[in-house]
C-alpha positions as a Markdown table, in Angstrom:
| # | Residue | x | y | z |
|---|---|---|---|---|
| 1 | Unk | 0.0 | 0.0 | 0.0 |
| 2 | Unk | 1.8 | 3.5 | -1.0 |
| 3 | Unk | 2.2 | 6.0 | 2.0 |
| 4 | Unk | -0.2 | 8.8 | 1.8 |
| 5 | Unk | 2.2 | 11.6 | 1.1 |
| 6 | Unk | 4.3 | 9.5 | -1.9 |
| 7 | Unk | 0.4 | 9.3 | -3.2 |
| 8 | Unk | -0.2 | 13.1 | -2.9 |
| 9 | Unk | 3.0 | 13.9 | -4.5 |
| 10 | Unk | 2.7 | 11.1 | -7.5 |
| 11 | Unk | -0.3 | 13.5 | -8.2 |
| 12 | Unk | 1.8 | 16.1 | -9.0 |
| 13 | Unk | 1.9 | 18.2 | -5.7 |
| 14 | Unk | 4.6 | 19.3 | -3.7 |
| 15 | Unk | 4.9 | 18.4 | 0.2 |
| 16 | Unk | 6.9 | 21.2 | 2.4 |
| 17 | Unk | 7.3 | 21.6 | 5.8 |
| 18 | Unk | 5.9 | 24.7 | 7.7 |
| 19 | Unk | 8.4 | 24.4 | 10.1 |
| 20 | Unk | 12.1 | 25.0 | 11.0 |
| 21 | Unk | 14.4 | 24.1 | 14.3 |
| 22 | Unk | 17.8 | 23.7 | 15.0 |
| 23 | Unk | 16.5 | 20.5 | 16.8 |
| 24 | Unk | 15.5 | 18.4 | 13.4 |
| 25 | Unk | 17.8 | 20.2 | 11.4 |
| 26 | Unk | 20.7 | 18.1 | 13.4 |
| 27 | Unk | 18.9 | 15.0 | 14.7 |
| 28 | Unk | 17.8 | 13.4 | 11.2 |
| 29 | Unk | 14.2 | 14.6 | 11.8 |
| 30 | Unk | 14.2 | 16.9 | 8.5 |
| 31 | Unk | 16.0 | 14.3 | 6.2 |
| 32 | Unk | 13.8 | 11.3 | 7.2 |
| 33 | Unk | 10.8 | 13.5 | 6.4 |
| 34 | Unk | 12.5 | 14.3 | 3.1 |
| 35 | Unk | 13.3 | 10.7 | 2.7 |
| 36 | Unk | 10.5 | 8.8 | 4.6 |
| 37 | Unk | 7.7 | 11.5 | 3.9 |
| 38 | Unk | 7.9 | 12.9 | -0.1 |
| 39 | Unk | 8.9 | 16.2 | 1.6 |
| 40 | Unk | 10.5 | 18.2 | -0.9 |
| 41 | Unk | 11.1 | 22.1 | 1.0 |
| 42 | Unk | 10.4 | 23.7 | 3.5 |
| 43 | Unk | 8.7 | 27.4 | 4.7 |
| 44 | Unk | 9.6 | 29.5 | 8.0 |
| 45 | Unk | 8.3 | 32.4 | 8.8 |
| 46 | Unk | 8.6 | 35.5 | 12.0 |
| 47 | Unk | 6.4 | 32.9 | 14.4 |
| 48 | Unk | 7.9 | 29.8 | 13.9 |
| 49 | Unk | 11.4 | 31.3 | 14.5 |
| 50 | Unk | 10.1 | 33.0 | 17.6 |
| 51 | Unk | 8.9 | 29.4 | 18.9 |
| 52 | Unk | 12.1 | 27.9 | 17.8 |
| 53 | Unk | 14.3 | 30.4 | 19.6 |
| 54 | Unk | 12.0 | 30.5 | 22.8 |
| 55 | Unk | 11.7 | 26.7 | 23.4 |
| 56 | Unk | 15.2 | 26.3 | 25.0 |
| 57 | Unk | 18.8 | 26.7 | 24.8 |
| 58 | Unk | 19.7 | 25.3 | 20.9 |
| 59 | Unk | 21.1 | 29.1 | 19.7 |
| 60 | Unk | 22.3 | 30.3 | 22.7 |
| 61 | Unk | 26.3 | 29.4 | 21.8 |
| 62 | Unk | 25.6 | 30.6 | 18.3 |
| 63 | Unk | 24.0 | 34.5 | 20.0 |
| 64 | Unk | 27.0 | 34.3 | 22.6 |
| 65 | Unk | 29.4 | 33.5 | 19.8 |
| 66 | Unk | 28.3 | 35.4 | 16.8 |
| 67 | Unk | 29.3 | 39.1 | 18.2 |
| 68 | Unk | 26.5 | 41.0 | 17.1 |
| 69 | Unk | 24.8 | 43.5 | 19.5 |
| 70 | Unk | 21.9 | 44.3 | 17.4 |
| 71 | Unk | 18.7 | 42.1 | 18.0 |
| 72 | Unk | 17.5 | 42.0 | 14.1 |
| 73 | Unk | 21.3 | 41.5 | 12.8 |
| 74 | Unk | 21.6 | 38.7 | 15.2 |
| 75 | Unk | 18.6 | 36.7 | 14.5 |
| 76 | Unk | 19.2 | 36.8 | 10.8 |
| 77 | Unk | 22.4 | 35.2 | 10.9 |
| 78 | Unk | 20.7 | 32.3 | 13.1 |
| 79 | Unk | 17.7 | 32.3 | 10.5 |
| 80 | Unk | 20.4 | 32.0 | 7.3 |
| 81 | Unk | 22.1 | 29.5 | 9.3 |
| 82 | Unk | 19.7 | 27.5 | 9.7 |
| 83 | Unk | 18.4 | 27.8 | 6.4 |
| 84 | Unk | 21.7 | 26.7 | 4.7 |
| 85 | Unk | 21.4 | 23.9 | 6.6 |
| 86 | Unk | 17.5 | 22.9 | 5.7 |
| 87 | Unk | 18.7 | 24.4 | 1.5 |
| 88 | Unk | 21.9 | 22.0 | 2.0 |
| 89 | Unk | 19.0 | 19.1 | 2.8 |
| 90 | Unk | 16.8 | 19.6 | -0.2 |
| 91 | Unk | 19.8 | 20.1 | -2.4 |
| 92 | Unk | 19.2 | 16.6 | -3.9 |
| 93 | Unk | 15.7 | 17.4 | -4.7 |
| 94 | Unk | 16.2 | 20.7 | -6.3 |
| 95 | Unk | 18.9 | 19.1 | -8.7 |
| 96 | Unk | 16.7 | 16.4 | -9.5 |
| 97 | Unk | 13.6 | 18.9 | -10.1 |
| 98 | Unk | 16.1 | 20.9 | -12.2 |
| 99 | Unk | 14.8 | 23.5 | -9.6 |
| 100 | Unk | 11.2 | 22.9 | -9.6 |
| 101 | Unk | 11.4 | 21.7 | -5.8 |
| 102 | Unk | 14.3 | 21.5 | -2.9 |
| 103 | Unk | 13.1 | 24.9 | -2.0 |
| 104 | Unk | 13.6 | 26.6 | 2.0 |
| 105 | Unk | 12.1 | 30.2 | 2.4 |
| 106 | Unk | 13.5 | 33.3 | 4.6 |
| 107 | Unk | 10.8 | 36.3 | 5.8 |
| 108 | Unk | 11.8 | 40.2 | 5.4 |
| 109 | Unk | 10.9 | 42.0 | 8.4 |
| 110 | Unk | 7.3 | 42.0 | 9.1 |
| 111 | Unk | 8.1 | 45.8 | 10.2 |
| 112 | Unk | 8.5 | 47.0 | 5.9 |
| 113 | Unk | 4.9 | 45.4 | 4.8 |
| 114 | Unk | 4.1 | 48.7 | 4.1 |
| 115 | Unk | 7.5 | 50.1 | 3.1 |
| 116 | Unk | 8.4 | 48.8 | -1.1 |
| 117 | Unk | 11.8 | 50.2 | -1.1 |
| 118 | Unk | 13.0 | 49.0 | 2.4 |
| 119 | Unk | 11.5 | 45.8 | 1.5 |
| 120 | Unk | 13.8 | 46.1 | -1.8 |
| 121 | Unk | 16.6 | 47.0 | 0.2 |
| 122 | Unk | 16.5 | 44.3 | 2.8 |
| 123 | Unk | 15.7 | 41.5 | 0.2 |
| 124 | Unk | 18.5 | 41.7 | -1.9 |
| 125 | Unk | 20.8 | 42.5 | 1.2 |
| 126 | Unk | 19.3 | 38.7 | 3.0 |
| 127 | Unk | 19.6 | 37.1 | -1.0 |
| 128 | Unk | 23.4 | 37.9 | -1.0 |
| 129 | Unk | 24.0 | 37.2 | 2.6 |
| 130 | Unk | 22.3 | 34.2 | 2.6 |
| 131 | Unk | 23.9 | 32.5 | -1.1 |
| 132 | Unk | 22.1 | 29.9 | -1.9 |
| 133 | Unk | 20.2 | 29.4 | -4.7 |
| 134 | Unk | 17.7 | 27.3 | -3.2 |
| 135 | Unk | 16.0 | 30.0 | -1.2 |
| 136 | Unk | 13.1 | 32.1 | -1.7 |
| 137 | Unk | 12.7 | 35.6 | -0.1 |
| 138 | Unk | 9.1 | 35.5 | 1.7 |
| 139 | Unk | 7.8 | 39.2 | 1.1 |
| 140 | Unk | 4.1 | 39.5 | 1.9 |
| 141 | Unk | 1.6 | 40.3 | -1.2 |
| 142 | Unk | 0.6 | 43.8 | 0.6 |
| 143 | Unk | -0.1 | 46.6 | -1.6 |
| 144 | Unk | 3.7 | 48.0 | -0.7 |
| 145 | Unk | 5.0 | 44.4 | -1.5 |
| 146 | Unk | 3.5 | 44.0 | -5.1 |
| 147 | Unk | 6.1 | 46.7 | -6.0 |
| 148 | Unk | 8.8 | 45.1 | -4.0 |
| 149 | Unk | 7.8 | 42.3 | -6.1 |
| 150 | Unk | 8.1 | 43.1 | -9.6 |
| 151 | Unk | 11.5 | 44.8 | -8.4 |
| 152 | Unk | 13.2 | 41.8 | -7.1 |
| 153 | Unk | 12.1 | 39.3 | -10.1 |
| 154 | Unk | 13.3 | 41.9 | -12.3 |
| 155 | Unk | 17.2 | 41.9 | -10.3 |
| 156 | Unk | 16.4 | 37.9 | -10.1 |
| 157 | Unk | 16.1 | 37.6 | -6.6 |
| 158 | Unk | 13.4 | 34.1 | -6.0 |
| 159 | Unk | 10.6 | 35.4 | -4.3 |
| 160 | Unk | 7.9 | 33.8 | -2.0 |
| 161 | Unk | 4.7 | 35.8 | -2.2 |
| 162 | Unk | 2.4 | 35.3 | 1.3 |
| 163 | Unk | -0.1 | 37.0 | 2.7 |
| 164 | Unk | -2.7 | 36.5 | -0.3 |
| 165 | Unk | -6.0 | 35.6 | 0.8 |
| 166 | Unk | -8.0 | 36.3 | -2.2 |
| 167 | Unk | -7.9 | 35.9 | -6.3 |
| 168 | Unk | -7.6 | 39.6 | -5.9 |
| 169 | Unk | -4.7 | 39.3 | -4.0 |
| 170 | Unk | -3.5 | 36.6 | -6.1 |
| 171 | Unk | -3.9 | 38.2 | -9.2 |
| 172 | Unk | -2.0 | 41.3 | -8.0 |
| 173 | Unk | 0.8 | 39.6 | -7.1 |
| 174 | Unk | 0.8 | 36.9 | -10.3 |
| 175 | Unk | 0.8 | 39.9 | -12.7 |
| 176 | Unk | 3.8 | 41.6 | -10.3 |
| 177 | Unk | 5.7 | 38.9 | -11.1 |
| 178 | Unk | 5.2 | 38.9 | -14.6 |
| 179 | Unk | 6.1 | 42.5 | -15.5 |
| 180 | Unk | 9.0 | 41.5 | -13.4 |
| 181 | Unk | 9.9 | 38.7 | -15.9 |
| 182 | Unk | 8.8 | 41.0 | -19.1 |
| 183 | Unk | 11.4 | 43.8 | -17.4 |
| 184 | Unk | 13.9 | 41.0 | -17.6 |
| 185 | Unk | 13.2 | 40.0 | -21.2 |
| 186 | Unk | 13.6 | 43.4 | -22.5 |
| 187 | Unk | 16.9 | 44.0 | -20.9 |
| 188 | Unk | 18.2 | 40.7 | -22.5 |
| 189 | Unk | 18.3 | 38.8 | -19.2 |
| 190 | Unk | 17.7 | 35.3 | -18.4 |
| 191 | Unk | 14.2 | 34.1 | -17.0 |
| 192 | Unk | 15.0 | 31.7 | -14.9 |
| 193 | Unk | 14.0 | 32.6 | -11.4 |
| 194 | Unk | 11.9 | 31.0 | -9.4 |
| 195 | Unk | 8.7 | 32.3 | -7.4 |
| 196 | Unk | 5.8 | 31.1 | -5.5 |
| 197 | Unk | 2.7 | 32.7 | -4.5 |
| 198 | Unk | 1.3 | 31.5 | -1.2 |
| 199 | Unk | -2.2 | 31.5 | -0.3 |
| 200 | Unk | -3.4 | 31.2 | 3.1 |
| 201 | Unk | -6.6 | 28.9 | 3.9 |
| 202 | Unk | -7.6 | 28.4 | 7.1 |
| 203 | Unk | -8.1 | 32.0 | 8.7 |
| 204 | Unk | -10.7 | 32.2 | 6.5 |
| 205 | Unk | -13.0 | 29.4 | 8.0 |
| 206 | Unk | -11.7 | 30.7 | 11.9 |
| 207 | Unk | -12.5 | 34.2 | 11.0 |
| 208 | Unk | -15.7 | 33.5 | 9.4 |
| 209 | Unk | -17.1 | 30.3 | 12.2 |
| 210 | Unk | -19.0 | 32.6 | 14.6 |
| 211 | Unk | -21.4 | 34.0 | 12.2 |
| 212 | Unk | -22.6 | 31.6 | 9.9 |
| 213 | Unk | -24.8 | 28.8 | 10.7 |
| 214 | Unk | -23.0 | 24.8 | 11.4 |
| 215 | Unk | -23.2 | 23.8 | 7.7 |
| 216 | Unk | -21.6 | 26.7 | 6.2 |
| 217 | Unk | -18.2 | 25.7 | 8.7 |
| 218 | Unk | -15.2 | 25.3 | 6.8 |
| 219 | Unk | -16.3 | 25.9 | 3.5 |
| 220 | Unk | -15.5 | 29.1 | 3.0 |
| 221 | Unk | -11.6 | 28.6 | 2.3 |
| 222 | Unk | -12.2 | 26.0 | -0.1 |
| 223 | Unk | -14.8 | 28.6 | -2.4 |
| 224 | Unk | -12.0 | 31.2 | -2.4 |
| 225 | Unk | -9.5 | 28.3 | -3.1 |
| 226 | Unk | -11.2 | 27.0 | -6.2 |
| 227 | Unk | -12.1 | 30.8 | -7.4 |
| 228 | Unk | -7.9 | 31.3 | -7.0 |
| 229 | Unk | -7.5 | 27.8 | -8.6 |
| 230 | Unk | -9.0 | 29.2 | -11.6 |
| 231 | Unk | -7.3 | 32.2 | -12.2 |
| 232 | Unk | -4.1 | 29.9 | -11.7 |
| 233 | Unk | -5.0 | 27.7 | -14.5 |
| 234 | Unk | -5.9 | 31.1 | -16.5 |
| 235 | Unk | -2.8 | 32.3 | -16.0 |
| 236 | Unk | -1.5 | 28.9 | -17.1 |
| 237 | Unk | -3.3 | 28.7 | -20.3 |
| 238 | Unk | -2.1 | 32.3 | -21.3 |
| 239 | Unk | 0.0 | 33.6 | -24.3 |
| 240 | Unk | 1.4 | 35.9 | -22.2 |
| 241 | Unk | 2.9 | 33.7 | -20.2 |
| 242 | Unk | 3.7 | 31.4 | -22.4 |
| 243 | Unk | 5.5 | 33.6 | -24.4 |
| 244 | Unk | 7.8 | 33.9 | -21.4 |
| 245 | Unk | 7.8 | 30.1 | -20.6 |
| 246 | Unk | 9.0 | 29.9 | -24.8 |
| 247 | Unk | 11.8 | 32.1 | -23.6 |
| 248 | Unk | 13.0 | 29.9 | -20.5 |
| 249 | Unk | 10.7 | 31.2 | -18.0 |
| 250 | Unk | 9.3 | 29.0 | -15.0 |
| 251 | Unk | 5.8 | 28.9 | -13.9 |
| 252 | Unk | 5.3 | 30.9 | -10.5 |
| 253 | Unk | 3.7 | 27.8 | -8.8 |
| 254 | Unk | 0.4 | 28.4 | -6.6 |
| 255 | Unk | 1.5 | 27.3 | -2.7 |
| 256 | Unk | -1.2 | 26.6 | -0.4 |
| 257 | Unk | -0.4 | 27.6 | 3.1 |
| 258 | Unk | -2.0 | 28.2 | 6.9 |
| 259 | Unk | -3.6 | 24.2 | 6.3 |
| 260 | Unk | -3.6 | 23.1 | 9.9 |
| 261 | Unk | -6.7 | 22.4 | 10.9 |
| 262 | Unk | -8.2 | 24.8 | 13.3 |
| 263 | Unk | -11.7 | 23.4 | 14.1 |
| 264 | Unk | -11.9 | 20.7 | 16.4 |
| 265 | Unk | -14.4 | 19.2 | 15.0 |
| 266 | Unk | -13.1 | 18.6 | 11.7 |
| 267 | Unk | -10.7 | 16.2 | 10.0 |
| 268 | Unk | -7.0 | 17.1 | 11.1 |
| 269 | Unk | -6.4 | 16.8 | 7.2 |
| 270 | Unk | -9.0 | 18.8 | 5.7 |
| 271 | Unk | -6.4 | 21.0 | 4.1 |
| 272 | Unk | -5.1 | 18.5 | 2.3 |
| 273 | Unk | -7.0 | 15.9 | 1.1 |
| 274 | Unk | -8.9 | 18.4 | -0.8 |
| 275 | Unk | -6.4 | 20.6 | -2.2 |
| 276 | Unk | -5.0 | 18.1 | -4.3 |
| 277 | Unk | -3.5 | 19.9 | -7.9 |
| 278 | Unk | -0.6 | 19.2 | -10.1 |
| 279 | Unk | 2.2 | 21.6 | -10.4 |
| 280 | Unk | 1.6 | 23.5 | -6.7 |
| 281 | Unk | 2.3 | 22.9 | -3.2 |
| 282 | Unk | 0.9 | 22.5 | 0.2 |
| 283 | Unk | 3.2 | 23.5 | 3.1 |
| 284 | Unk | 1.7 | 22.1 | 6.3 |
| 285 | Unk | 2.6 | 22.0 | 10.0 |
| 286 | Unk | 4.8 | 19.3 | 11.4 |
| 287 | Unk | 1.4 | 17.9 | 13.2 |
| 288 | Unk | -0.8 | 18.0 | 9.7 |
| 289 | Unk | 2.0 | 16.6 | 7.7 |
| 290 | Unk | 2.2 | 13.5 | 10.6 |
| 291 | Unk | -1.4 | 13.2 | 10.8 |
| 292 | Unk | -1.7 | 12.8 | 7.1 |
| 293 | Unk | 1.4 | 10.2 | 6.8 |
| 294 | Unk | -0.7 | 8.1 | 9.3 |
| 295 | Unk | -4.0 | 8.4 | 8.0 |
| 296 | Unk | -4.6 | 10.6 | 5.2 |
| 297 | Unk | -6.2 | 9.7 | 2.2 |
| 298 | Unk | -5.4 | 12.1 | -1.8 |
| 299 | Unk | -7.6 | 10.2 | -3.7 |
| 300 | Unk | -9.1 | 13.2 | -6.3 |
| 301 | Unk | -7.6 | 16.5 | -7.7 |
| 302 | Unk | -8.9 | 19.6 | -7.5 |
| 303 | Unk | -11.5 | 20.2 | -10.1 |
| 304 | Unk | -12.9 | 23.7 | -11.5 |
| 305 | Unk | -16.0 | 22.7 | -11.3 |
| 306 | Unk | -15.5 | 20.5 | -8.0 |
| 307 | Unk | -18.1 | 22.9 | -5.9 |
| 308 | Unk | -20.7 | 25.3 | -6.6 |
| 309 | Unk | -18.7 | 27.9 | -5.5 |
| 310 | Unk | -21.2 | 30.7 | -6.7 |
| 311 | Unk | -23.5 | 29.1 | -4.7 |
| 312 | Unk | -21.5 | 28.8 | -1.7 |
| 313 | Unk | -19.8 | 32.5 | -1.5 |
| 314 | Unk | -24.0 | 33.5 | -2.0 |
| 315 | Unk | -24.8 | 32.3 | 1.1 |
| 316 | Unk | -22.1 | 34.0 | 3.1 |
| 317 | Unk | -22.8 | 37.1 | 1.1 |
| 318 | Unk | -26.3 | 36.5 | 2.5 |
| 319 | Unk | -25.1 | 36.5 | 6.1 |
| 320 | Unk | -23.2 | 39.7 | 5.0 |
| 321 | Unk | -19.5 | 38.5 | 4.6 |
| 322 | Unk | -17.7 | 39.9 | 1.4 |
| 323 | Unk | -15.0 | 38.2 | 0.4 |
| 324 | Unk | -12.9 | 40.7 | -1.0 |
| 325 | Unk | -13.2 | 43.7 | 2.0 |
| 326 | Unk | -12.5 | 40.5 | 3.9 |
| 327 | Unk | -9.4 | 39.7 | 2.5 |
| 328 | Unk | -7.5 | 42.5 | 2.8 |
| 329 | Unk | -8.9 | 42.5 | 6.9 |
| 330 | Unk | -7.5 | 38.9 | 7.1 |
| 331 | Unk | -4.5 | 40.2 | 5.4 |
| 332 | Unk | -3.6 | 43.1 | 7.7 |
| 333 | Unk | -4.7 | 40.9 | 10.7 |
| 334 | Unk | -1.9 | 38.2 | 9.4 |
| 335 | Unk | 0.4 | 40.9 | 8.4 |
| 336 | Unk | 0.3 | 42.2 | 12.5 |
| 337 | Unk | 0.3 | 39.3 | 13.6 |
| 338 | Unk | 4.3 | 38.6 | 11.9 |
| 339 | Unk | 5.0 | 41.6 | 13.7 |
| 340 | Unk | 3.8 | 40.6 | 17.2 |
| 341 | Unk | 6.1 | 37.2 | 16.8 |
| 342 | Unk | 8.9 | 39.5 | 15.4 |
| 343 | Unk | 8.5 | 42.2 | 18.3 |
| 344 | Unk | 8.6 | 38.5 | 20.4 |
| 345 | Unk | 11.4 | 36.9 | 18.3 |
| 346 | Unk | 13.7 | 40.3 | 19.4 |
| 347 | Unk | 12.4 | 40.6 | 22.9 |
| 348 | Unk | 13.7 | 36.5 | 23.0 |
| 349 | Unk | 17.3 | 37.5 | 21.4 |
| 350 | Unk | 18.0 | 40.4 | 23.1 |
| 351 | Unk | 17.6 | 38.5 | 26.7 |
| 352 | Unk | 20.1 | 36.0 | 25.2 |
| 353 | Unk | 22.5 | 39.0 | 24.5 |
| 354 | Unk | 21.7 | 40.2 | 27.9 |
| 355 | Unk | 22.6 | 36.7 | 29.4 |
| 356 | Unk | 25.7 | 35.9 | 27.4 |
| 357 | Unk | 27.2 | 39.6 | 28.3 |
């Protein structure tokens, strides 16, 4: 019988990990999932890293050693650190993807959402810092990141967009990278650089549970899902991308993110079983992807006409939710929330500085 996640990924989806310590970075735990669990990359982002560094003692030699004073400067040396270490893991997968997969993913400051040029800034600085060409530069789909966007495809930085909630969203950030890659066509450069845009599920169905009655539960996410599936596939079957794919371009895969469960009540792999696509990717939590290994089941793909999603979105338009005003809430709810774990993830360091002093 073939283990849930090798059957997910024989249907042409990408398995990463939402999830990054020191801990299974030296104790096997990362490369038996790679080996043992089809997972082929991995995401971090401001909270995970504030977990990570809270939970006990693994980067205290590395703060005491690494003679920075300042709190930001320090933690991005542990994060590239430990992100060499996860990109040095995946290596075998991205050179047997030819760079499709094997990919590990590094956050800009959740402080420059609304700043494009400091976002610009910091980017490039953490893309030639960090050097390694499996790595994506997470920079949130934000009205001030779209620009950052375009930017840092154009100067071939691999970019992770998250934050997007809605095709709106989606879109936005799709077509950012796009004039990025026409930029790069017209000056002659090579369109080779890799991007992903990263849609987030499940704060949909938590934000949404309180007012609409028990049947409408965890539907919402999936509606927006299939209505952002859609435009994906649009964008797929377009000229003007395939004029760019004719000229060596790579498809900006669609990345499904924030699939842990949140409702009791519901299957601890709702997330995944029913996100099931060819050429995208589901990064989950370390607890989704072990509950699916054990008992998950990908036994369809996603269809365009899988759910009545009209139908669906009409009923919580009905009990007054709008998707699109709601998106950009959910957004700027996610977006302060990074920088609560990143005020957190300095508080943490600096303490450590304090201590090692």
């Amino acid at each position: 019988m073939q283990h849930p996640t090798r059957t997910l990924n024989g249907l042409g989806q990408s398995l990463w990990l939402d999830n990054i310590t020191r801990s299974m970075l030296g104790d096997g735990t990362l490369l038996g999932y790679r080996d043992h669990k089809t997972v082929t990359g991995l995401t971090s982002n401001p909270t995970i890293f504030a977990q990570a560094i809270k939970a006990g003692k693994d980067y205290d030699a590395s703060i005491r050693a690494g003679g920075q004073k300042d709190p930001e400067a320090v933690f991005f040396d542990l994060a590239i650190d430990d992100l060499r270490r996860a990109a040095a893991i995946f290596e075998p997968v991205y050179q047997r993807t030819h760079g499709v997969d094997g990919w590990v993913s590094l956050e800009v400051s959740p402080l420059l959402a609304d700043d494009t040029q400091g976002t610009i800034e910091q980017a490039l600085v953490l893309h030639k810092k960090a050097a390694v060409h499996n790595l994506f530069i997470k920079v949130p789909g934000t009205p001030a990141g779209i620009g950052a966007i375009e930017e840092l495809i154009f100067r071939g930085v691999p970019i992770n967009v998250t934050l997007l909630f809605s095709p709106e969203q989606y879109e936005a950030a799709a077509e950012a990278w796009l004039r990025g890659l026409e930029r790069r066509h017209a000056a002659g450069l090579e369109l080779d650089v890799a991007s992903v845009a990263s849609v987030f599920i499940s704060r949909w169905d938590v934000k949404v549970a309180d007012k609409v009655p028990a049947e409408l539960h965890n539907t919402l996410g999936f509606a927006v899902c299939e209505r952002i599936y859609a435009s994906y596939r649009r964008l797929l079957d377009s000229p003007r991308l395939q004029r760019l794919q004719n000229n060596g371009a790579r498809v900006q895969r669609l990345l499904w993110a924030s699939t842990g469960t949140k409702d009791p009540k519901a299957s601890d792999t709702l997330y995944i079983e029913h996100l099931a696509a060819p050429l995208t990717v589901n990064t989950m939590p370390e607890k989704t992807l072990l509950a699916f290994a054990d008992h998950g089941k990908a036994e369809q793909l996603m269809s365009l006409n899988g759910i009545d999603t009209a139908s669906v979105l009409a009923k919580f338009q009905a009990a007054g939710i709008e998707v699109e005003p709601l998106a950009k809430v959910l957004q700027k709810e996610g977006a302060d929330s990074f920088v609560k774990s990143w005020h957190e993830l300095l508080d943490t360091v600096s303490q450590r500085l304090e201590a090692a002093a």
